[in-house]
MIPAFI-492533 format. One record per atom (N, C-alpha, C): residue in one letter; x, y, z. Coordinates in steps of 0.05 Angstrom, whole numbers, plus 5000, padded with zeros to 4 digits. Example, Ala and Ser with C-alpha at 12.3 -4.5 7.8 and 13.67 -1.06 7.14 Angstrom:
2
a526448865156 a524649105156 a526449345156 s525749555142 s527349795143 s525850015157 
***
This chain:
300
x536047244838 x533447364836 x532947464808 x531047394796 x530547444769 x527947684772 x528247944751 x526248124754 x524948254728 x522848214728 x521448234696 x520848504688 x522848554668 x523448794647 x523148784628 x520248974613 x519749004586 x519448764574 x517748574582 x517248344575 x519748014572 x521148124591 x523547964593 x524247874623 x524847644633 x526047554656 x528947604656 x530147774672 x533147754673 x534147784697 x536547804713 x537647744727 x537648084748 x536848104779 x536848364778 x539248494771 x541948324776 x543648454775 x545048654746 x542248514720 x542248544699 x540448784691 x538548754704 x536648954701 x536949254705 x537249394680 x538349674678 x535149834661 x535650044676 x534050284655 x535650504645 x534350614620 x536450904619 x536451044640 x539651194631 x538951454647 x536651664646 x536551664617 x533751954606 x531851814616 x530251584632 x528151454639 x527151684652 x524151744649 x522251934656 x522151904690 x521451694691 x521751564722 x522951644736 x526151594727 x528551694752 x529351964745 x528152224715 x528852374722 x525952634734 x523552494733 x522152664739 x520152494763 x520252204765 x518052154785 x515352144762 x516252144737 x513752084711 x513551784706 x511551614731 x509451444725 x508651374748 x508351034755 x506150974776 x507850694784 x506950634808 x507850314820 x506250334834 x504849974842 x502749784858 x504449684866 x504649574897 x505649414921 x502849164927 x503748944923 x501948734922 x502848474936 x501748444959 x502248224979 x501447994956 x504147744964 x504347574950 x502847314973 x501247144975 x500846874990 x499746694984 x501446534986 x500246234977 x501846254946 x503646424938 x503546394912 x502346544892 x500446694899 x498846804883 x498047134900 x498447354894 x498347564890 x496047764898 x495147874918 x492947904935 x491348084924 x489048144917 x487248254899 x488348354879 x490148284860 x492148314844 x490648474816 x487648394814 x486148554801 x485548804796 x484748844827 x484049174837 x487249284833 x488749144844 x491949384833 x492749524810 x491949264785 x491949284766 x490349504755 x487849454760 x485849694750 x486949984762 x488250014785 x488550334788 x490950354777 x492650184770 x494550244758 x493450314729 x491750244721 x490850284692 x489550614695 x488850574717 x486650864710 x489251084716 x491350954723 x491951204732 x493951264712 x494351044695 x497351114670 x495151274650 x492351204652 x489851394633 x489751654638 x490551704669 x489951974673 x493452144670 x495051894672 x498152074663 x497952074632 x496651934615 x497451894593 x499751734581 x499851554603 x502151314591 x500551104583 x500750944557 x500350794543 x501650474557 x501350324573 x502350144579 x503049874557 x504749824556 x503849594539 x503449364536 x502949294557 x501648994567 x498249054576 x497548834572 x494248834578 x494648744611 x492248834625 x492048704656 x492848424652 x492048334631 x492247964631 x495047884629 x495848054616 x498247924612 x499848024638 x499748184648 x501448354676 x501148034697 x498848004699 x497747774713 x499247564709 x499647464683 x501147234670 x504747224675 x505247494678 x507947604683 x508047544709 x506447664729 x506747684750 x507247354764 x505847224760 x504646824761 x508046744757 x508346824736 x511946684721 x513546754744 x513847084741 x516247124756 x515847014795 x513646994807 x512746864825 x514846564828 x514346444804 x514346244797 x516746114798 x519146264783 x521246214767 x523146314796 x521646504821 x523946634838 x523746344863 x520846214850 x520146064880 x520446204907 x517846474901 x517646534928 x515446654930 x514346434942 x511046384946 x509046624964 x511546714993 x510546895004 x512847145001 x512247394984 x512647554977 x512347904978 x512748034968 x511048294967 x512848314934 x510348344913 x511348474891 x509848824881 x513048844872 x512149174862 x512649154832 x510449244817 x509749394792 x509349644787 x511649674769 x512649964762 x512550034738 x511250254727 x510750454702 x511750604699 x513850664679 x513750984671 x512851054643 x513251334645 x513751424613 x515351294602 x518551234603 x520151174589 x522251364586 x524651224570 x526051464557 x525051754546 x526352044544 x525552244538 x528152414541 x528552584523 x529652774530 x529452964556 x532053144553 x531253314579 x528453514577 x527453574600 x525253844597 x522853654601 x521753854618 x518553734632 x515853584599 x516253654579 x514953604564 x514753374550 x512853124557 x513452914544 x513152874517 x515052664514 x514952534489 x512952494475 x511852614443 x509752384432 x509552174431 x512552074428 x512051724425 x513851594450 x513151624469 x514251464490 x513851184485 x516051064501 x516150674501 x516350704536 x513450664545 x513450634572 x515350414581 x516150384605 x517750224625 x516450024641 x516649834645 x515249704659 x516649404683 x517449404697 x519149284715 x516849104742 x518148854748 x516748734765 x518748614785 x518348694802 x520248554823 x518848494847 x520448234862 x519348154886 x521548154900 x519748204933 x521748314963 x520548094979 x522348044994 x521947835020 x519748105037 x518647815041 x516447945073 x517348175088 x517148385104 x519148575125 x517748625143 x518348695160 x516748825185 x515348535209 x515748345199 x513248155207 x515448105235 x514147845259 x516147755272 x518047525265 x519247515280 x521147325280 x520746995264 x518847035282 x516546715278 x515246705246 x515546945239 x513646955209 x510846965215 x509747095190 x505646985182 x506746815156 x505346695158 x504546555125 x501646575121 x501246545095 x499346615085 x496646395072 x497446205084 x495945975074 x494945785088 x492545695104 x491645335106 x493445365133 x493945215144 x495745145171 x498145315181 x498745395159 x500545585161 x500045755173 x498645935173 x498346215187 x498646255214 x500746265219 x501946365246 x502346485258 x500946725271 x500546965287 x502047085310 x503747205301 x504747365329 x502747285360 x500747425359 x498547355381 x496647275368 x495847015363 x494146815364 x491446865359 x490747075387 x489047075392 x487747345378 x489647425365 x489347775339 x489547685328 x491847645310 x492847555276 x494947805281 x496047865301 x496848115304 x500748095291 x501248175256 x503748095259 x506548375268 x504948565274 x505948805287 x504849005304 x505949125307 x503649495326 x506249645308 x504849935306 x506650065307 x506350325319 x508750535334 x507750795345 x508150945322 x506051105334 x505251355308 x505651595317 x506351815290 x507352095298 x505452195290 x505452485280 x504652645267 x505952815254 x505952785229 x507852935214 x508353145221 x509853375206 x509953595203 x509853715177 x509753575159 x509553595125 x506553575127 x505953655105 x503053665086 x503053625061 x501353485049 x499153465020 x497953615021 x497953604992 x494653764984 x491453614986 x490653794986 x487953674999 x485853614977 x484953474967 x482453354941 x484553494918 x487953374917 x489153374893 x487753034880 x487453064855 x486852904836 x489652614839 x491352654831 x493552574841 x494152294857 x491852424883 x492152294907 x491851974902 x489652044882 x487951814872 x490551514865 x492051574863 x494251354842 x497051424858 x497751194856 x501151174870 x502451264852 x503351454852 x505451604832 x507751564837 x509751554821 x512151574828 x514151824853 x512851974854 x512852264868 x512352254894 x513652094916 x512852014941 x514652314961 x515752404948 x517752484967 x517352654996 x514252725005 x513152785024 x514152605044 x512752355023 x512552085041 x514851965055 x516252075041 x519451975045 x520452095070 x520152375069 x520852555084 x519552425119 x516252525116 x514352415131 x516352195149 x516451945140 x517751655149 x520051745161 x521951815150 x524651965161 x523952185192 x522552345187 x520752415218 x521052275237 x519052055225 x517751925247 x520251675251 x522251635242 x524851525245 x525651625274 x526951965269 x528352185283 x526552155307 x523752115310 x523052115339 x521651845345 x523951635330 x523651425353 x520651265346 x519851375325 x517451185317 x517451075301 x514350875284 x515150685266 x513150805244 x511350995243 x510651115217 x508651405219 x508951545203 x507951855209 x505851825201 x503252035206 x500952105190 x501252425177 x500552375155 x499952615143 x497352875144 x498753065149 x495953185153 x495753435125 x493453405119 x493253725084 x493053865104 x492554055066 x492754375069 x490854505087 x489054275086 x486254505113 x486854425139 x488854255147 x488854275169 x488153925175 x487353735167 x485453535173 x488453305166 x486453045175 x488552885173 x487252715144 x490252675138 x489752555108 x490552175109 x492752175104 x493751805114 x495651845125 x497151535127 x499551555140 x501951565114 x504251505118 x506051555099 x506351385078 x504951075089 x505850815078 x502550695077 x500350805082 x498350695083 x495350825097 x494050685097 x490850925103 x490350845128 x488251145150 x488351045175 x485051015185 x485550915198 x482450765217 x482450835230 x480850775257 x479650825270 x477950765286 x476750725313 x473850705322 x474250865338 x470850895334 x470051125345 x466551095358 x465050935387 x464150945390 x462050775371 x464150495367 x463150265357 x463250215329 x463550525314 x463950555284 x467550485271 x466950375250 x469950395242 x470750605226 x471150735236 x472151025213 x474851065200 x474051165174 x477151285158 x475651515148 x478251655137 x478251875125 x477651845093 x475752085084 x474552095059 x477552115040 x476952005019 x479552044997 x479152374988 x477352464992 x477952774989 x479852915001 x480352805025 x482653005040 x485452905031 x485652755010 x487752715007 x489252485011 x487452215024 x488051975027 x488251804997 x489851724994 x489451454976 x487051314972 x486351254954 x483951014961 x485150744954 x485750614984 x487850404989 x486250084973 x487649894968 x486249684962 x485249514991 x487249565017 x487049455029 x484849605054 x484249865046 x483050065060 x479549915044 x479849925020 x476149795021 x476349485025 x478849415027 x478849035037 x476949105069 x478049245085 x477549315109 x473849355107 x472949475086 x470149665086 x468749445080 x470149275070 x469048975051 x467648815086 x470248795099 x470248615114 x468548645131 x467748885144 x465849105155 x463049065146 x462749005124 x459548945115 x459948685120 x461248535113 x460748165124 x460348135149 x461048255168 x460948235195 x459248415212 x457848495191 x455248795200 x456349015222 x459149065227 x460649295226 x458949555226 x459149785238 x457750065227 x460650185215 x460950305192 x462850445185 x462550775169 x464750885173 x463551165175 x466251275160 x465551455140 x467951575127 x468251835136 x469652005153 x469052295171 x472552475160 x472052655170 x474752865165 x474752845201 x477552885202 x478352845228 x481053015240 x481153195251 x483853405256 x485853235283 x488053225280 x490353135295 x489453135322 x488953375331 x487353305366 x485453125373 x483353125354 x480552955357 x481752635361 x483552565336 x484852385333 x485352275366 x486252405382 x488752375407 x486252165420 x483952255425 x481052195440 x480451915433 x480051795406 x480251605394 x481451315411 x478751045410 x481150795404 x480750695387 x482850455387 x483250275367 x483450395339 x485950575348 x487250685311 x489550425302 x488350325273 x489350325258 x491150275224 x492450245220 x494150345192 x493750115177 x492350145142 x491949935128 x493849955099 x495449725102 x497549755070 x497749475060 x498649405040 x498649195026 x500148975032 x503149155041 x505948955049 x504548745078 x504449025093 x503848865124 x500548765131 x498548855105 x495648895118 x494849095138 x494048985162 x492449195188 x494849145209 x495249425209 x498049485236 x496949585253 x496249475279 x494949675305 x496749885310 x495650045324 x496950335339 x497150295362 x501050265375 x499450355401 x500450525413 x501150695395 x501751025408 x502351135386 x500851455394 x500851695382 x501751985393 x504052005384 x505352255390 x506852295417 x507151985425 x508151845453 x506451845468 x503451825464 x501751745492 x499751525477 x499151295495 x499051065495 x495251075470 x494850925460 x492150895445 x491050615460 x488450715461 x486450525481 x485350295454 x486250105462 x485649885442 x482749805440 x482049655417 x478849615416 x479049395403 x477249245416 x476048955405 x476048885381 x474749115361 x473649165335 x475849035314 x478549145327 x480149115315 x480948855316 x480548735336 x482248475338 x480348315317 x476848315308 x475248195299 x476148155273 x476648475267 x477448545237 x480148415231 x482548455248 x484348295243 x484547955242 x482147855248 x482047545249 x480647585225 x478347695217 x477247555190 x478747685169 x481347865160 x481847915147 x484847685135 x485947515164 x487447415159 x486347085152 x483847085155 x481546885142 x481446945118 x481847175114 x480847195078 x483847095064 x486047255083 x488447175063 x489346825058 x488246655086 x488846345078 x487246215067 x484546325057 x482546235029 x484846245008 x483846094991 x485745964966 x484246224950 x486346274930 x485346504915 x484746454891 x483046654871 x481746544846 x482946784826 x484946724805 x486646924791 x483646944774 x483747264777 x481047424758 x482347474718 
***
């Protein structure tokens, strides 16, 4: 497996950072998770850009252009021969001394690596033309998963939220939870009380024909695959609705659920161990979204 460092292809087993790396000693930068199919890298654009806005708002200087990340990304694709993928792009500051104060002249970090598919079934999805092979056929359905409710919290309209930071460790926690009781991913709820996302991705909803998520004010991400969803919703004249929503209301709810990059749309079918009433909506949304992924793609 070859993994691209600082403008170099090398071997992972080769691939080292410092110790002083800002990254591993403070959680100082950013990484994008980007479904790989067909070869080519799933709105690979939009990742790019929040990764930009968000090394703007850390003040890390990256030093590759989007174009060239893109061009990196195509090679190492290329050179691992593995067409269906999940790649992660990672930023830091860089080397620095000890103490919270960064460097003037940092040499940001920059690492690309690709992971086999996970979570999917046995049978696989692929991502392309004939290929695409569905758990249930008749969904595009390539998992469910049961859902907890955390016991951890975010902050609520932190700035932050906005960008995958290196700083997950809620998240971490969160997942580990929902491990301990036997489930497959937590939701987060902030500081006011409301629900924010899940640990690994943003949550949905219907509600009385609407497809609802939660405002990025409370603390949700604003997912790539969460406005793929909003996208898909106006093509299909969908009603969609962005609402604040507290853990109980949630319970009332069908057809919750969870949107992330690795897996796409994960149905729910339980929350907090009692069963979630499935909805049509979802199965619609899950067919034209896995229509969008076996369209041949156009590198921006």
């Amino acid at each position: 497996m070859l993994v691209f460092l600082n403008g170099q292809f090398v071997p992972a087993t080769r691939a080292v950072v410092p110790v002083n790396d800002r990254g591993f000693l403070y959680g100082d930068g950013l990484f994008e998770t980007i479904r790989v199919c067909g070869g080519r890298p799933f709105r690979l654009a939009q990742h790019l850009e929040r990764l930009m806005r968000g090394a703007d708002f850390l003040k890390i200087q990256c030093p590759f252009t989007p174009k060239k990340l893109q061009d990196f990304a195509a090679q190492l694709i290329g050179k691992n021969r593995m067409p269906e993928a999940v790649l992660r792009v990672t930023l830091t500051r860089g080397p620095g001394e000890r103490g919270y104060t960064p460097p003037k002249d940092s040499k940001p970090t920059v690492v690309m690596t690709l992971h086999p598919l996970s979570g999917a079934p046995a049978s696989g999805t692929a991502c392309a033309g004939n290929r695409l092979k569905q758990a249930m056929p008749e969904a595009g359905v390539p998992i469910r998963w049961r859902l907890i409710t955390s016991s951890y919290r975010i902050p609520a309209a932190d700035p932050l939220s906005s960008f995958k930071t290196l700083n997950k460790l809620v998240h971490v926690l969160a997942r580990r939870e929902a491990r301990d009781r036997d489930a497959d991913e937590a939701l987060l709820v902030n500081t006011n009380g409301e629900l924010a996302e899940a640990a690994s991705g943003n949550l949905f909803w219907v509600d009385e024909g609407k497809i609802c998520t939660v405002p990025t004010a409370c603390g949700a991400l604003p997912g790539i695959t969460r406005a793929v969803v909003l996208e898909i919703c106006r093509t299909l004249g969908l009603p969609t609705s962005q609402r604040v929503i507290k853990p109980r209301a949630l319970r009332k709810v069908e057809g919750i659920f969870i949107t992330q990059s690795a897996l796409g749309i994960v149905p729910v079918t339980t929350l907090d161990g009692k069963s979630v009433v499935p909805s049509l909506r979802v199965k619609q949304i899950l067919h034209a979204y896995h229509e969008m992924l076996a369209k041949p793609q156009t590198r921006h």
